[in-house]
DRENDREN-611939 format. One line per 8 residues: their letters; for each residue x, y, z of N, C-alpha, C, CB. Coordinates in pm, 1 decimal. Glycine has a CB too. Example, Ala and Ser with C-alpha at 12.3 -4.5 7.8 and 13.67 -1.06 7.14 Angstrom:
! residues 2
AS) 1319.0,-569.0,780.0,1230.0,-450.0,780.0,1320.0,-330.0,780.0,1130.8,-447.3,904.6; 1285.0,-225.0,708.0,1367.0,-106.0,714.0,1290.0,3.0,787.0,1408.4,-59.8,572.5
***
This chain:
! residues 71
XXXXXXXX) 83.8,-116.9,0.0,0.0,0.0,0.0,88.9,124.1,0.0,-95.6,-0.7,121.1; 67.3,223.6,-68.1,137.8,327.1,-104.8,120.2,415.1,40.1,81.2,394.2,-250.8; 214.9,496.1,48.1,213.3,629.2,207.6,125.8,681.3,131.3,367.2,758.6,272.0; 24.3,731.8,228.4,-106.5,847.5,132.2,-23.1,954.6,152.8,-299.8,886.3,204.3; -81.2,1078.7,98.8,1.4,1159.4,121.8,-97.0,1298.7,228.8,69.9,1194.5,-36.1; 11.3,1406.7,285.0,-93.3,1503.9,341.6,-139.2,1575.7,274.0,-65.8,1576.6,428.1; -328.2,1567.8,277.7,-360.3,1676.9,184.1,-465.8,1702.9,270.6,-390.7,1651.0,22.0; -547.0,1859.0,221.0,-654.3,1875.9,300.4,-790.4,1838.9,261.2,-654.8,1993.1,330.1
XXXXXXXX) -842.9,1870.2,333.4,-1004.8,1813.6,325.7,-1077.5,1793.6,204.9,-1096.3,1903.0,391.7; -1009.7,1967.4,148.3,-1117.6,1973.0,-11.3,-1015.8,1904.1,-101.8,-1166.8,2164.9,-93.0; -874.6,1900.7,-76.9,-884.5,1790.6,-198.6,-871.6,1684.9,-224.8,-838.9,1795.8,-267.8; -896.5,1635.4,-79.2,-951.8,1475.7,-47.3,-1134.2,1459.9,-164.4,-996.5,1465.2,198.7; -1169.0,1577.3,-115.1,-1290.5,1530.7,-188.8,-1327.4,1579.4,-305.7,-1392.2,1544.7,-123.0; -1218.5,1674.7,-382.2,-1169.7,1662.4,-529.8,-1138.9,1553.6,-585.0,-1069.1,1725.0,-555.0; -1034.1,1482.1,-531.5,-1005.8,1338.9,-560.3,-1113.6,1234.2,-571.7,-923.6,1294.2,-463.2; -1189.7,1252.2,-486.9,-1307.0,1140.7,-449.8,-1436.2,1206.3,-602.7,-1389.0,1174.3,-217.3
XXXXXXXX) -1402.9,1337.4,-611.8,-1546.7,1359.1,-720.7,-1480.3,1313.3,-851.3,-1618.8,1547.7,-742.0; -1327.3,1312.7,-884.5,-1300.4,1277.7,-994.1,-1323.6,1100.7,-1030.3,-1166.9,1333.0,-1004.4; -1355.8,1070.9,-898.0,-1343.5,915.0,-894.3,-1503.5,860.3,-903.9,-1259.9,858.7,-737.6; -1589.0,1001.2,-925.4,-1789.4,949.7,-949.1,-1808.7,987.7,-811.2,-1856.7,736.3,-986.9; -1741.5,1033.5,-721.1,-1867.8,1075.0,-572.9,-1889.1,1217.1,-626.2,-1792.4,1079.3,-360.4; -2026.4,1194.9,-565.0,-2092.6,1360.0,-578.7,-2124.3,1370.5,-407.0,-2279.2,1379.4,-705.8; -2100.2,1537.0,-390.7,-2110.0,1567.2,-227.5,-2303.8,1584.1,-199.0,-1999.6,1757.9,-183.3; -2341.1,1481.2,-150.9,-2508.0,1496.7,-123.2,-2505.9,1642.3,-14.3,-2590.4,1320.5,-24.5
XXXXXXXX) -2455.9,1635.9,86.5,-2485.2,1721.2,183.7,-2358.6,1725.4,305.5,-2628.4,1675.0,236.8; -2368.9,1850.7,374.3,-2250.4,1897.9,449.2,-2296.2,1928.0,623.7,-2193.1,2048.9,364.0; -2259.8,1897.4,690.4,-2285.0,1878.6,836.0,-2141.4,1943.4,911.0,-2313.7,1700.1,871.9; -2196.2,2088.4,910.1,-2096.5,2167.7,1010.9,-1933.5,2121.6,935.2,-2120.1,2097.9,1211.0; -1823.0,2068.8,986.5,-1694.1,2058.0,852.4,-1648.4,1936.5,830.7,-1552.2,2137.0,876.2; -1764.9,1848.3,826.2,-1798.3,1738.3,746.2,-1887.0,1722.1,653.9,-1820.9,1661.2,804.3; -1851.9,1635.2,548.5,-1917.9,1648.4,400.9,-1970.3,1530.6,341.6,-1821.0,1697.4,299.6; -2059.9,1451.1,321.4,-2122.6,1357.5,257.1,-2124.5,1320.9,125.6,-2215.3,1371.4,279.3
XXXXXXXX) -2007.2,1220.0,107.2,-2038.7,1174.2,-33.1,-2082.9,1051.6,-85.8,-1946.5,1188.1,-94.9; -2126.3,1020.2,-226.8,-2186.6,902.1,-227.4,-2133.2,841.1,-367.1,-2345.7,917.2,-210.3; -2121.7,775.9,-382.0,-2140.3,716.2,-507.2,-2217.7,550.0,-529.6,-1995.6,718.2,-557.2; -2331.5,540.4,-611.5,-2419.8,448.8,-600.2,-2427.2,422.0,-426.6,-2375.2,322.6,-697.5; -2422.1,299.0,-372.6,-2428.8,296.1,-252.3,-2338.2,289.5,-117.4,-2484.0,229.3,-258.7; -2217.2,371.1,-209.0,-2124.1,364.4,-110.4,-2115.1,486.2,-86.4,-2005.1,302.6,-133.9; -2096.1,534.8,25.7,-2079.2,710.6,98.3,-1922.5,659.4,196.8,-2276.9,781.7,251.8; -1927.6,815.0,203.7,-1809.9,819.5,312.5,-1831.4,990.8,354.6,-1623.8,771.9,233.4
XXXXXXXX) -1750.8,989.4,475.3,-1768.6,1123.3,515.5,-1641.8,1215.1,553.1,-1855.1,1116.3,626.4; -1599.0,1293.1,481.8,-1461.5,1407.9,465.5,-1459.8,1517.3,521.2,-1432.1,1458.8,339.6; -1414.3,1497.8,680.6,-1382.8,1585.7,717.9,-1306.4,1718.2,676.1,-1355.9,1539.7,776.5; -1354.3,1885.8,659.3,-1280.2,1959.6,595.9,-1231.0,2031.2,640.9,-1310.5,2000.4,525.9; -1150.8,1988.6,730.6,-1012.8,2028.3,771.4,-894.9,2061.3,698.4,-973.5,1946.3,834.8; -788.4,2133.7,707.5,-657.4,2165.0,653.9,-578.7,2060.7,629.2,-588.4,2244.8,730.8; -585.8,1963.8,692.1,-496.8,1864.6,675.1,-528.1,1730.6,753.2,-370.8,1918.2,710.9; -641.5,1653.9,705.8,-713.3,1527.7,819.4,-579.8,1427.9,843.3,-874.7,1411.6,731.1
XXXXXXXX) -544.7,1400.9,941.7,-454.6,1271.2,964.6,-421.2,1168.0,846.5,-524.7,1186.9,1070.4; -334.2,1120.4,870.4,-328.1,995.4,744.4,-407.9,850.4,805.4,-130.6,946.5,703.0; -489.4,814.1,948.2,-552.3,754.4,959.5,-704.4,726.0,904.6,-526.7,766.0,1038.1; -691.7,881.8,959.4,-850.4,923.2,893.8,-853.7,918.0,738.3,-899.1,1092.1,935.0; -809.2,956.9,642.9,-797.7,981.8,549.9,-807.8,802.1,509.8,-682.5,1085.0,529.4; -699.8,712.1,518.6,-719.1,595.2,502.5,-865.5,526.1,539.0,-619.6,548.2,565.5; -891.4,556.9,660.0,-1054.2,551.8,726.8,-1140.2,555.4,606.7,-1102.3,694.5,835.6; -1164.3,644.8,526.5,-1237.5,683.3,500.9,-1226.7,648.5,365.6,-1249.2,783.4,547.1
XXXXXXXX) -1098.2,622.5,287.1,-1079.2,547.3,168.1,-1182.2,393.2,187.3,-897.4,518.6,152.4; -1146.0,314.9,313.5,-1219.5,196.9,331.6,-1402.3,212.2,354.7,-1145.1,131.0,461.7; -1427.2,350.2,373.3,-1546.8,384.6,357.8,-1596.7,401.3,270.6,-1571.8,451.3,397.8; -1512.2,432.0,168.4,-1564.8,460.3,57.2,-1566.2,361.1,-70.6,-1508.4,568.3,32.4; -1478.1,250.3,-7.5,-1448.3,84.5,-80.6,-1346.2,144.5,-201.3,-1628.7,-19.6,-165.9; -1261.1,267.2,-185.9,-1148.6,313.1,-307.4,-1010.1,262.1,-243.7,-1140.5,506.7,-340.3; -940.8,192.7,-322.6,-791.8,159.0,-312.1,-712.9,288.9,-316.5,-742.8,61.0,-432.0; -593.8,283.7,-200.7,-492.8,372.0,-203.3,-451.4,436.2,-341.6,-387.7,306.7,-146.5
XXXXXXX) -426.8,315.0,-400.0,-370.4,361.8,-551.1,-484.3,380.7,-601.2,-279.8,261.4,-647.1; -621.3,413.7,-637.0,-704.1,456.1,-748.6,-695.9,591.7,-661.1,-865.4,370.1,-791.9; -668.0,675.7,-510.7,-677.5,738.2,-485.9,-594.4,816.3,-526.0,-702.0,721.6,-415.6; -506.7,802.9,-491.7,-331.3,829.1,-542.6,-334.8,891.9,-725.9,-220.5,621.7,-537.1; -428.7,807.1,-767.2,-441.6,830.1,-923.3,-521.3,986.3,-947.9,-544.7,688.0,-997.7; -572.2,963.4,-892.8,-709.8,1098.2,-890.9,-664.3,1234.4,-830.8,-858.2,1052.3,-777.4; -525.2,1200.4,-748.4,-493.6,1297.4,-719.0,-438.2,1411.5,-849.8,-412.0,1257.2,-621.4
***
């Protein structure tokens, strides 16, 4: 598995819209995305942890590397 790298919130979920999520809705500086029936939720913070960030790749059922790609 590749080191993710540090990035912040929005372009965690730049990455994630180039990959088919669209943001349904936003809850204070967290953000809801979905694609068919998988969601995940992106905290939009400056810079989320590299746990979280991984977290949330497995939430979203996207491999490091298709993430990595989109960047």
């Amino acid at each position: 598995m590749p080191k993710l790298p540090r990035i912040s919130g929005a372009e965690a979920l730049k990455a994630l819209q180039k990959l088919g999520f669209e943001r349904v809705r936003q809850s204070g500086s967290h953000v809801i995305a979905r694609r068919g029936s998988k969601g995940c939720v992106i905290p939009m913070h400056s810079e989320p942890k590299v746990g979280t960030l991984a977290g949330l790749l497995r939430q979203a059922d996207v491999s490091p590397e298709e993430f990595m790609s989109a960047l």
